[in-house]
PDB file of N, CA, C and O in Angstrom, chain B, residues numbered from 101:
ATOM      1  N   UNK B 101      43.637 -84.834 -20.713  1.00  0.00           N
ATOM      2  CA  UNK B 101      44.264 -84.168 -19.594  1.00  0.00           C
ATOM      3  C   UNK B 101      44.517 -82.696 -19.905  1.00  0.00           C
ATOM      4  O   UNK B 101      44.627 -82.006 -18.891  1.00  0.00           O
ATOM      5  N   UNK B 102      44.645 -81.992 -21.170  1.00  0.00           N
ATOM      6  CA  UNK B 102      45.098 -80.822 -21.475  1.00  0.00           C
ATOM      7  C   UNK B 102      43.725 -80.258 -21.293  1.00  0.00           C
ATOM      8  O   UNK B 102      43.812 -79.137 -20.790  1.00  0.00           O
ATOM      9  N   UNK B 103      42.417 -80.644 -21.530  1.00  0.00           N
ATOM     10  CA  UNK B 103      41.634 -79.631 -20.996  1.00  0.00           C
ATOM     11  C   UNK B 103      41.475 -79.747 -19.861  1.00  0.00           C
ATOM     12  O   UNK B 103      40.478 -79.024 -19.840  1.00  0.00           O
ATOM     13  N   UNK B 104      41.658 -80.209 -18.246  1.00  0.00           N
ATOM     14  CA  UNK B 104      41.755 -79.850 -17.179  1.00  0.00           C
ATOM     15  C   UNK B 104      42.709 -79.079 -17.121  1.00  0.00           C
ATOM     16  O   UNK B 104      42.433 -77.890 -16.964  1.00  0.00           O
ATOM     17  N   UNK B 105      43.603 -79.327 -17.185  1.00  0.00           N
ATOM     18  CA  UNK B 105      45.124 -78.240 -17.462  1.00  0.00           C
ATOM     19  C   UNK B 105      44.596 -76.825 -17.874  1.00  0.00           C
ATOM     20  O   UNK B 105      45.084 -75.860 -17.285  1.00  0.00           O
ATOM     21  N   UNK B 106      43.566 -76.597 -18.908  1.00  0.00           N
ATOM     22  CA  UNK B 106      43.752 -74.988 -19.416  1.00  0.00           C
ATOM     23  C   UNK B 106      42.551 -74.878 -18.537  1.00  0.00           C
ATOM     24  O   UNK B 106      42.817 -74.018 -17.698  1.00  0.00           O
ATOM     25  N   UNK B 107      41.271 -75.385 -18.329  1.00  0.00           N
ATOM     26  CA  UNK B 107      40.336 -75.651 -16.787  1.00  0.00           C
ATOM     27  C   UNK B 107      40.976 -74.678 -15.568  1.00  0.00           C
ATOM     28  O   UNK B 107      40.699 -73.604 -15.034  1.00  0.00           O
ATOM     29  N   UNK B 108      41.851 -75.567 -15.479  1.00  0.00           N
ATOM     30  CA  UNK B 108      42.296 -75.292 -13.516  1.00  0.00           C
ATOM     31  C   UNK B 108      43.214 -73.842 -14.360  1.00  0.00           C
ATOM     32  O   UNK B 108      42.592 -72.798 -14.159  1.00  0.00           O
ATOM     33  N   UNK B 109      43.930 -73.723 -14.834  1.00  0.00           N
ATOM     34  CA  UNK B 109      45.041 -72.587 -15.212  1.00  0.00           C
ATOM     35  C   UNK B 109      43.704 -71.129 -15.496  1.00  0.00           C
ATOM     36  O   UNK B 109      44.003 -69.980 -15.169  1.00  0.00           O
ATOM     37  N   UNK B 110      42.554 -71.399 -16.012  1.00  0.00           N
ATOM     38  CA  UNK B 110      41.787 -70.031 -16.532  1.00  0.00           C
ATOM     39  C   UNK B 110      41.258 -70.223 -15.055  1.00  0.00           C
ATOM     40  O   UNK B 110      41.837 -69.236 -14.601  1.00  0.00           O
ATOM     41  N   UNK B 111      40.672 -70.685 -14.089  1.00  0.00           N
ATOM     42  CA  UNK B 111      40.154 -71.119 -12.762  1.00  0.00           C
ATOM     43  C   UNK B 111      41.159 -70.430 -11.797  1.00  0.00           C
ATOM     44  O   UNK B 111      40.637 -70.004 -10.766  1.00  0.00           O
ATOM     45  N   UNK B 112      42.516 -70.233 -11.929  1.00  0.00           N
ATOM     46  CA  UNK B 112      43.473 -69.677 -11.010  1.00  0.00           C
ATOM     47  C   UNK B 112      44.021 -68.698 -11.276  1.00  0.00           C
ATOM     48  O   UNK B 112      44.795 -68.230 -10.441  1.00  0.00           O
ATOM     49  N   UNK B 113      43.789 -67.918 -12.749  1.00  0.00           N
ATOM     50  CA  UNK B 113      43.902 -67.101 -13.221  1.00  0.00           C
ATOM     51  C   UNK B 113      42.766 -66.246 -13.133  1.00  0.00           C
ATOM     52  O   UNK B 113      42.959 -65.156 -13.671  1.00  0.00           O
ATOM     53  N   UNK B 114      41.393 -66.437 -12.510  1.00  0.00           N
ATOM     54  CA  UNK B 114      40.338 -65.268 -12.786  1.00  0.00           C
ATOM     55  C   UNK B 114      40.282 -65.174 -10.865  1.00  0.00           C
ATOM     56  O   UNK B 114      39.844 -64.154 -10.334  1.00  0.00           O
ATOM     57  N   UNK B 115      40.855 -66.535  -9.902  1.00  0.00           N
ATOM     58  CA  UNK B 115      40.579 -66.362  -8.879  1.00  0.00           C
ATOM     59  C   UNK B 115      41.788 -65.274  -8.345  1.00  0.00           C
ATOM     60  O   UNK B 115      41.532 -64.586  -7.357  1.00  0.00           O
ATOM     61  N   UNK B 116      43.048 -65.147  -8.994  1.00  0.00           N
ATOM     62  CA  UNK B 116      44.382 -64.107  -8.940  1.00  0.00           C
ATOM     63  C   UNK B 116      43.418 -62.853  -8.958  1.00  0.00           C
ATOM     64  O   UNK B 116      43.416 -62.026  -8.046  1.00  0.00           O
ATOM     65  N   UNK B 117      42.516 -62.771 -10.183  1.00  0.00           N
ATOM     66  CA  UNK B 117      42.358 -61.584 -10.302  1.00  0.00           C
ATOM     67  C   UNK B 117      41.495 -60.773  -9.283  1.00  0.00           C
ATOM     68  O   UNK B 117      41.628 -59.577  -9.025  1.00  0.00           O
ATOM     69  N   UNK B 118      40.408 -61.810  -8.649  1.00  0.00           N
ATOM     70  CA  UNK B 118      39.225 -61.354  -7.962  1.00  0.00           C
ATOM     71  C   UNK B 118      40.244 -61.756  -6.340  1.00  0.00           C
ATOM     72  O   UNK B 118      39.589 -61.302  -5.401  1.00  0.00           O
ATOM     73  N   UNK B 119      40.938 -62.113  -6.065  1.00  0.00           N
ATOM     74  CA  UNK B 119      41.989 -61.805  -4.596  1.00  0.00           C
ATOM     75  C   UNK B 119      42.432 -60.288  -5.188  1.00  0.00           C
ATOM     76  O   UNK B 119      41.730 -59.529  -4.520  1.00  0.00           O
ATOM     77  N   UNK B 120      43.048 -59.662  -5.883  1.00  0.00           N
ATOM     78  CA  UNK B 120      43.833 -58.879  -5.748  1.00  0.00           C
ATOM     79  C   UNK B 120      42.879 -57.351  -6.118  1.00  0.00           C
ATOM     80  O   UNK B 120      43.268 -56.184  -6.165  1.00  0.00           O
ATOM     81  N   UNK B 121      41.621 -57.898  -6.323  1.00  0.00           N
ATOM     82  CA  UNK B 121      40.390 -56.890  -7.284  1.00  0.00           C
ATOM     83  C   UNK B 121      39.769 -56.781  -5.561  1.00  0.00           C
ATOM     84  O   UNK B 121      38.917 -55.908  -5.396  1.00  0.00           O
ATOM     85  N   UNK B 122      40.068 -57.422  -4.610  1.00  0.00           N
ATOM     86  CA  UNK B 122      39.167 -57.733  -2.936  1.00  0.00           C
ATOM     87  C   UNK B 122      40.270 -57.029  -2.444  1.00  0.00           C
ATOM     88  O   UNK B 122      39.911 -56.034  -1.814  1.00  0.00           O
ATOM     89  N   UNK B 123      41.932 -57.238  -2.521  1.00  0.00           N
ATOM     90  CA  UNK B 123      42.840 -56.096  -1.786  1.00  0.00           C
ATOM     91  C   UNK B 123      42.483 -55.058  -2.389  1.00  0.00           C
ATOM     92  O   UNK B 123      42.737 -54.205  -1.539  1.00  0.00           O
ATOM     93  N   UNK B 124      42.131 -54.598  -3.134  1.00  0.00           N
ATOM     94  CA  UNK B 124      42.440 -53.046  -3.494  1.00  0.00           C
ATOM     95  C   UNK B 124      41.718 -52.580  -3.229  1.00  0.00           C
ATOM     96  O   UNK B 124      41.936 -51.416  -2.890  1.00  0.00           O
ATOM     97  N   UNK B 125      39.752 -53.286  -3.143  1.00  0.00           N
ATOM     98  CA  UNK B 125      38.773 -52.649  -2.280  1.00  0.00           C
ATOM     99  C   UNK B 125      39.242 -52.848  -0.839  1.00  0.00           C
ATOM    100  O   UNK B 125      38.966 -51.924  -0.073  1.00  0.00           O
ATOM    101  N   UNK B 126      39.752 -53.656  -0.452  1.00  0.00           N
ATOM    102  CA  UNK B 126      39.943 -53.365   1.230  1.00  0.00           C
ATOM    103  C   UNK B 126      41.238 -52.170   1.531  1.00  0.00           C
ATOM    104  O   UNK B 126      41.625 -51.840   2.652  1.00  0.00           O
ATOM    105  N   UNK B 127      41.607 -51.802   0.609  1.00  0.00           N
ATOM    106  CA  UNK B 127      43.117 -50.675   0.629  1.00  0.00           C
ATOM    107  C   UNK B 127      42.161 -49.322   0.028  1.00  0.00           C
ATOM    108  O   UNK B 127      42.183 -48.297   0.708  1.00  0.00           O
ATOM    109  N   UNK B 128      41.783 -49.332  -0.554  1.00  0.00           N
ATOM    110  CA  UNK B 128      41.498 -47.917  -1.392  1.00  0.00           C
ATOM    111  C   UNK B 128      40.128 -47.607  -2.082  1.00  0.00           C
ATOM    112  O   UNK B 128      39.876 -46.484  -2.518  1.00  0.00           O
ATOM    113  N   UNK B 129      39.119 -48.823  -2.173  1.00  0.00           N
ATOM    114  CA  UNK B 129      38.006 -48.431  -3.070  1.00  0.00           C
ATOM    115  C   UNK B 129      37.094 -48.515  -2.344  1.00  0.00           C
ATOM    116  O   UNK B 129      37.152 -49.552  -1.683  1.00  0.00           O
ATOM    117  N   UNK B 130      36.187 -47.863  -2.120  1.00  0.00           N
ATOM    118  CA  UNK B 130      34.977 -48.006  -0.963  1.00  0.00           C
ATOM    119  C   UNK B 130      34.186 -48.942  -1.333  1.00  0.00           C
ATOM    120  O   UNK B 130      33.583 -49.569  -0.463  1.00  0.00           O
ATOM    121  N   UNK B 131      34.024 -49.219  -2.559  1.00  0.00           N
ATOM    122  CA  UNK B 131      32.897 -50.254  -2.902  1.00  0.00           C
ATOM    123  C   UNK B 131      33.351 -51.280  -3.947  1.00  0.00           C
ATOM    124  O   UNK B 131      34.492 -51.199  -4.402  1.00  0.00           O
ATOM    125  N   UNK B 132      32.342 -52.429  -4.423  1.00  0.00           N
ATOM    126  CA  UNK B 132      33.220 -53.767  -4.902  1.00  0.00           C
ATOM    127  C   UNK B 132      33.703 -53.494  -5.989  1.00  0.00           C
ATOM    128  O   UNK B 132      34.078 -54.510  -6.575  1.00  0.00           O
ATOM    129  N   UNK B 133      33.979 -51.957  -6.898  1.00  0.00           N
ATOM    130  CA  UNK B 133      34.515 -52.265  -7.995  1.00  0.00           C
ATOM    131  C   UNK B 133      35.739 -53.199  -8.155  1.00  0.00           C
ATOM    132  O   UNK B 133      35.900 -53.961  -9.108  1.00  0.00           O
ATOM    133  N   UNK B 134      36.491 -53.064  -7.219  1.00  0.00           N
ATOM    134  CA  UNK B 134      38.017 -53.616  -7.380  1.00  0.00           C
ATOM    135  C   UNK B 134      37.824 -54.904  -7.535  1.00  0.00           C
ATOM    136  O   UNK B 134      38.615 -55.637  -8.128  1.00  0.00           O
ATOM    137  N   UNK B 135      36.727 -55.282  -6.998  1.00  0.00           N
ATOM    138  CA  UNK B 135      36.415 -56.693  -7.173  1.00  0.00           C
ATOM    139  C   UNK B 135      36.121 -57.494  -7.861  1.00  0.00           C
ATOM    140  O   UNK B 135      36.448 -58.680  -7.821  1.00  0.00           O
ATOM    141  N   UNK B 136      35.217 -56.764  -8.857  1.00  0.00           N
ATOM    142  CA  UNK B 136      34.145 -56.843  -9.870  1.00  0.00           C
ATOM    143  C   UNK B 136      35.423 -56.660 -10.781  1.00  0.00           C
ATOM    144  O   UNK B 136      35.897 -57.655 -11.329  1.00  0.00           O
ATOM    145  N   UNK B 137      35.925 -55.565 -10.937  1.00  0.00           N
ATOM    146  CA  UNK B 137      37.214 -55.457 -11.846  1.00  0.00           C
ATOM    147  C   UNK B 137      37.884 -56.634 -12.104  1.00  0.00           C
ATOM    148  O   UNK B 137      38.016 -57.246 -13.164  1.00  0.00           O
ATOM    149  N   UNK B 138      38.366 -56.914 -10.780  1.00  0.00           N
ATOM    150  CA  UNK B 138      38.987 -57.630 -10.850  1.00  0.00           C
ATOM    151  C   UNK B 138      38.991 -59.117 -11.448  1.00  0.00           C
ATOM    152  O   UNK B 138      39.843 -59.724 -12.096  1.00  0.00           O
ATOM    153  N   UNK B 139      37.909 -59.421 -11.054  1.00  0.00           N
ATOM    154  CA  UNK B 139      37.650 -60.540 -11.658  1.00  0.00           C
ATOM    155  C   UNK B 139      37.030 -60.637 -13.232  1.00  0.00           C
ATOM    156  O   UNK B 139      37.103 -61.618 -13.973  1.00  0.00           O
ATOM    157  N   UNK B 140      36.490 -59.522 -13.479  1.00  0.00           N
ATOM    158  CA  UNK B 140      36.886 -59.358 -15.319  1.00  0.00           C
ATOM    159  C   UNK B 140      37.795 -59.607 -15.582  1.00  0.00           C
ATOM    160  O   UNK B 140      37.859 -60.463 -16.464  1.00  0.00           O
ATOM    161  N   UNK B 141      39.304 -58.975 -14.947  1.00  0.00           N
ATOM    162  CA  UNK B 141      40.407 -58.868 -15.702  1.00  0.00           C
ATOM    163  C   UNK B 141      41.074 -59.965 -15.611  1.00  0.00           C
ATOM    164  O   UNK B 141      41.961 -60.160 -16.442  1.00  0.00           O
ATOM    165  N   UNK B 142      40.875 -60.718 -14.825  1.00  0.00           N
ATOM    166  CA  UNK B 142      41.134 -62.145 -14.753  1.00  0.00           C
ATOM    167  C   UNK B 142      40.630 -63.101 -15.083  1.00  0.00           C
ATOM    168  O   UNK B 142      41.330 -64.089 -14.861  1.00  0.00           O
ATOM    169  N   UNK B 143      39.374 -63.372 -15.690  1.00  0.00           N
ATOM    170  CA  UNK B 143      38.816 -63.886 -16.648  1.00  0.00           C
ATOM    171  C   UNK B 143      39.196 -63.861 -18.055  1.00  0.00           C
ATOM    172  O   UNK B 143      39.268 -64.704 -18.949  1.00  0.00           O
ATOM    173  N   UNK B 144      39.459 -62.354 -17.928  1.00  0.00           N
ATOM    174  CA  UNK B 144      39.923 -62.017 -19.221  1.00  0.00           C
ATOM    175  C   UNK B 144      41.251 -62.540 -20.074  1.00  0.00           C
ATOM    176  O   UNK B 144      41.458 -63.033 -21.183  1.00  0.00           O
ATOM    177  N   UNK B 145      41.996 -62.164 -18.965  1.00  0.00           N
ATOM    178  CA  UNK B 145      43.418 -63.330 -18.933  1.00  0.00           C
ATOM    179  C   UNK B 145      43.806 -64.325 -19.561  1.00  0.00           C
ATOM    180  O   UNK B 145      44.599 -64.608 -20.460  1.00  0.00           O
ATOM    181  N   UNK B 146      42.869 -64.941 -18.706  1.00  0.00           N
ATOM    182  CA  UNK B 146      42.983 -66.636 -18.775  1.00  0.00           C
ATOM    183  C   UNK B 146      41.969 -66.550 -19.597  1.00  0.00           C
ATOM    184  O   UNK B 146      41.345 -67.332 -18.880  1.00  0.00           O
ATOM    185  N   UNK B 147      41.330 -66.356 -20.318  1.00  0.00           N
ATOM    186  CA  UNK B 147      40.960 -66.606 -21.624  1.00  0.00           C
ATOM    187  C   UNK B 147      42.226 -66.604 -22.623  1.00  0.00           C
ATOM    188  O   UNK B 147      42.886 -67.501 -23.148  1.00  0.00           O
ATOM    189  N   UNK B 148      42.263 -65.379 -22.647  1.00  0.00           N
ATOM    190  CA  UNK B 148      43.638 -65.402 -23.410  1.00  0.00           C
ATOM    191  C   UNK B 148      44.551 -66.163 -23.481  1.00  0.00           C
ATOM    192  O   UNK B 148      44.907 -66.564 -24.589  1.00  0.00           O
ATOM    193  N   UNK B 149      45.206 -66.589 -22.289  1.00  0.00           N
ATOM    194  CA  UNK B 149      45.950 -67.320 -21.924  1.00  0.00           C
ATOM    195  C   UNK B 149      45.834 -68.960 -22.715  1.00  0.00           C
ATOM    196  O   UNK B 149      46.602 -69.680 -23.353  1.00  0.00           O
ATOM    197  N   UNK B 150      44.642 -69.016 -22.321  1.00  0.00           N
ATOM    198  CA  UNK B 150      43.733 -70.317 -22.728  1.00  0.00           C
ATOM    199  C   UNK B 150      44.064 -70.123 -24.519  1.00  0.00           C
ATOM    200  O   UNK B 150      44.773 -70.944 -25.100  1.00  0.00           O
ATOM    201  N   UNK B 151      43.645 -69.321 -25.006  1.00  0.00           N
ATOM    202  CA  UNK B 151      43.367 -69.402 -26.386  1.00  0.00           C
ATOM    203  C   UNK B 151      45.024 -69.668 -26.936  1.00  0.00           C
ATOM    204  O   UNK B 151      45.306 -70.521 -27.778  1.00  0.00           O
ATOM    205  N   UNK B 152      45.686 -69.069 -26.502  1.00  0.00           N
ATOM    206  CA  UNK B 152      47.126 -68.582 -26.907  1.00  0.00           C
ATOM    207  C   UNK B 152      47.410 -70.140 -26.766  1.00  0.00           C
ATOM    208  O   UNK B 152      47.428 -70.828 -27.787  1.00  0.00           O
ATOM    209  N   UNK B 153      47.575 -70.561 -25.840  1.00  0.00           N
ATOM    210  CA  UNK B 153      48.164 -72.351 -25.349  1.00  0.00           C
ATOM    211  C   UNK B 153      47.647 -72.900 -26.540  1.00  0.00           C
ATOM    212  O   UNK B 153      48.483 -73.358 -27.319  1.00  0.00           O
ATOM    213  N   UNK B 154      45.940 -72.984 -26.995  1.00  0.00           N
ATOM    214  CA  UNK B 154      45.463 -74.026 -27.454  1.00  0.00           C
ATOM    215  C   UNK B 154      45.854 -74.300 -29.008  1.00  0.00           C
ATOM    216  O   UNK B 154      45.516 -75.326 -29.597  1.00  0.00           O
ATOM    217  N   UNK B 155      46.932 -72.802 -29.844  1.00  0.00           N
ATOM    218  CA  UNK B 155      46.863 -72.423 -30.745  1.00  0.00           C
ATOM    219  C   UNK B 155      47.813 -74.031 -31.022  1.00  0.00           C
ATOM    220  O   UNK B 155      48.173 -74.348 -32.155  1.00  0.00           O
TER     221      UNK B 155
END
């Protein structure tokens, strides 16, 4: 069960990032960086996130 758990948690953590990487292109960036950003940085995250838990 703990790897669905860090699954769905890195899964809602990269989708946070790519919602809020889609507001900032619809507020301020003409094109998908915010998006694209975004969802790096939320991948990125929840990796982390992921690794940190599993220690």
């Amino acid at each position: 069960m703990g790897g669905l758990y860090h699954g769905l948690q890195f899964a809602v953590t990269a989708i946070g990032g790519l919602a809020v990487g889609y507001w900032l292109d619809q507020r301020c960036l003409p094109s998908p960086l915010g998006t694209l950003g975004g969802l790096f940085l939320g991948a990125v995250l929840g990796m982390y996130i992921m690794v940190r838990e599993m220690r």
